[in-house]
C-alpha positions as CSV (number, residue, x, y, z in Angstrom):
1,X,10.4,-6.6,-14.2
2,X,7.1,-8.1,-14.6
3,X,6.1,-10.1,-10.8
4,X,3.2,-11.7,-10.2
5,X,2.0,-12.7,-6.6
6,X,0.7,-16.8,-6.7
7,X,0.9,-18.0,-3.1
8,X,1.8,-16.4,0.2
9,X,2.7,-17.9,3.5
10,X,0.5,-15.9,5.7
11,X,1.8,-18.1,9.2
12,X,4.9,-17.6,8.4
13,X,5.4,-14.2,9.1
14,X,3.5,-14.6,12.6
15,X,5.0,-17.7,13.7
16,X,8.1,-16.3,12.5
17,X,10.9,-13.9,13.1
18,X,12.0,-13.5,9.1
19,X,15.9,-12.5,9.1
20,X,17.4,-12.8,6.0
21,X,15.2,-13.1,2.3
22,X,16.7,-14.9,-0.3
23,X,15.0,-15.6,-4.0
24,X,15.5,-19.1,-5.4
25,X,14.0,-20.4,-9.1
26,X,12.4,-23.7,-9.1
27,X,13.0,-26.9,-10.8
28,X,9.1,-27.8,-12.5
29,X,7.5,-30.2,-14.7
30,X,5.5,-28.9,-17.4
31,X,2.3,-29.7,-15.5
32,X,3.7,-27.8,-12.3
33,X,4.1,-24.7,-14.1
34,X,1.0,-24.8,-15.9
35,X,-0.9,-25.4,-12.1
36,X,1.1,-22.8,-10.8
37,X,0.2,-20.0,-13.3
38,X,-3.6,-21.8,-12.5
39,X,-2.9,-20.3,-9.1
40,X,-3.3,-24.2,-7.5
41,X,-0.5,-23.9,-5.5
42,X,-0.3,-24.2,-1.3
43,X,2.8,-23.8,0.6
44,X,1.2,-23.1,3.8
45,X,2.7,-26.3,5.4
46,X,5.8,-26.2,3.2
47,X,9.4,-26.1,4.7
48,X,12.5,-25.8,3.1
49,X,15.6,-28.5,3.5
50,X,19.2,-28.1,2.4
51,X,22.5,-30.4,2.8
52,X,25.2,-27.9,1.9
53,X,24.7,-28.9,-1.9
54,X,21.5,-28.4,-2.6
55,X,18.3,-27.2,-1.6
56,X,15.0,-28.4,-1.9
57,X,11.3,-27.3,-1.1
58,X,9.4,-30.3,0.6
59,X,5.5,-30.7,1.5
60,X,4.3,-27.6,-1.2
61,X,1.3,-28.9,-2.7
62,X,0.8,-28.7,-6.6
63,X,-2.3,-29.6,-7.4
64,X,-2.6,-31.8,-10.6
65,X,-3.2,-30.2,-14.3
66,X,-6.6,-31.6,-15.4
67,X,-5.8,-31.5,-19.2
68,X,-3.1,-33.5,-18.4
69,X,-4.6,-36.7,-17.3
70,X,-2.3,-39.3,-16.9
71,X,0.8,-37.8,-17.6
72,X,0.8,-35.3,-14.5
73,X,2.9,-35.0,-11.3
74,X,2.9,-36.1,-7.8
75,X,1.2,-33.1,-5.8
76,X,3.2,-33.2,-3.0
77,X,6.7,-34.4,-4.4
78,X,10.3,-32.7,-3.2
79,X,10.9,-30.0,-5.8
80,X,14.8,-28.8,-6.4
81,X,15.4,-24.6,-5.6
82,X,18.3,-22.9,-7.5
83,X,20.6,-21.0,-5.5
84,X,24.0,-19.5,-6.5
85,X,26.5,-21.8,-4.6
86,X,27.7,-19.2,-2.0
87,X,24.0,-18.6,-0.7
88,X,23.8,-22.4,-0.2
89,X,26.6,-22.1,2.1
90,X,25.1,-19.2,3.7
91,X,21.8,-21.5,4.4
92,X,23.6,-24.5,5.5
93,X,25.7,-22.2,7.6
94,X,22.2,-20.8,9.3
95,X,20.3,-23.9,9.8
96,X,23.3,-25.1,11.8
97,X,22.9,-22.7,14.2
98,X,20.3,-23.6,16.8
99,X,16.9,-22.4,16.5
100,X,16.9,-21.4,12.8
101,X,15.1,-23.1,10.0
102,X,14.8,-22.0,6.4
103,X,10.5,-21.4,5.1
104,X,9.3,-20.3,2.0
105,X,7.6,-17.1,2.0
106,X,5.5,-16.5,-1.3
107,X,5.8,-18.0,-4.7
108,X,5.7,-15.9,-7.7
109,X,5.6,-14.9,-11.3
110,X,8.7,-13.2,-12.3
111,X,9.2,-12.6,-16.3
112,X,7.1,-16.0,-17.1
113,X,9.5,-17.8,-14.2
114,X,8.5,-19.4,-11.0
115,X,10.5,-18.0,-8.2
116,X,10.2,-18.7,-4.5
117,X,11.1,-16.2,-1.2
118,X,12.4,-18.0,1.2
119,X,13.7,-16.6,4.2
120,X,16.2,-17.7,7.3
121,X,14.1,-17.5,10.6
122,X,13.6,-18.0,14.3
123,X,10.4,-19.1,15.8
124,X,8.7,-16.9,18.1
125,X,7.4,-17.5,21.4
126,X,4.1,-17.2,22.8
127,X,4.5,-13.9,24.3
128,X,5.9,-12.5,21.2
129,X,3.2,-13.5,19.1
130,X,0.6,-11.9,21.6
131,X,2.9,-8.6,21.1
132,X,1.9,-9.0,17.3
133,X,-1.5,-9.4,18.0
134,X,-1.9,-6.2,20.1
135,X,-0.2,-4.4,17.4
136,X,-2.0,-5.8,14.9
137,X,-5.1,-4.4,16.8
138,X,-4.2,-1.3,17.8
139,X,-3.2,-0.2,14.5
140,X,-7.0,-1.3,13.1
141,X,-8.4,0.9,15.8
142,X,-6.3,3.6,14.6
143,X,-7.5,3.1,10.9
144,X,-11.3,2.9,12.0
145,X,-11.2,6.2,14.2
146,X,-8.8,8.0,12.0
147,X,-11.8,6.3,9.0
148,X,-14.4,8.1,10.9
């Protein structure tokens, strides 16, 4: 199993408690894949929607193929994920629930596929992220003096 990392959602995993990971292929146009292995891809304000039926990954950014001039994509357009059904239901199920919402994690190369990890999560409040944050810190002082 060949993966290869494209994009990450760095604020996700700080604005976010992540509880439950799920991998979904993507529906792309022949200029979106060819962008995407270019690495010109942002999901840092990307969410993900669902109705029950379907799923779909709104606001990623693309970026345009050069070579292909005028027969490329919309950047920012709503692109389709593939789920088995029963993790749809499990999604729809979630995002009923107050307080959850469904982001995508990282996008990736998987055997010449674009796959997305997207993940069920809760926001976090203020205090929680300042609990990160002095974690985050302490364990950098620990690597510098243990370093030295």
């Amino acid at each position: 199993m060949n993966t290869k990392t494209i994009a990450t959602n760095r604020k996700a995993k700080f604005e976010y408690s992540l509880l439950e990971h799920y991998e979904a292929g993507l529906v792309l146009l022949g200029t979106e894949i060819k962008s995407i292995r270019a690495r010109q891809v942002s999901i840092a304000e990307a969410y993900v929607q669902t109705d029950g039926k379907e799923v779909w990954l709104i606001n990623s950014h693309i970026s345009p193929y050069d070579p292909a001039s005028r027969m490329n994509h919309d950047p920012k357009r709503k692109r389709k994920l593939l789920l088995n059904k029963r993790e749809i239901r499990q999604l729809w199920n979630s995002v009923r629930q107050k307080g959850l919402t469904i982001v995508p994690i990282e996008i990736y190369l998987k055997d010449g596929k674009a796959k997305v990890d997207i993940a069920v999560a809760r926001g976090k409040k203020l205090y929680d992220k300042r609990h990160d944050i002095a974690e985050r810190d302490l364990k950098r002082d620990i690597a510098r003096i243990s370093k030295n």
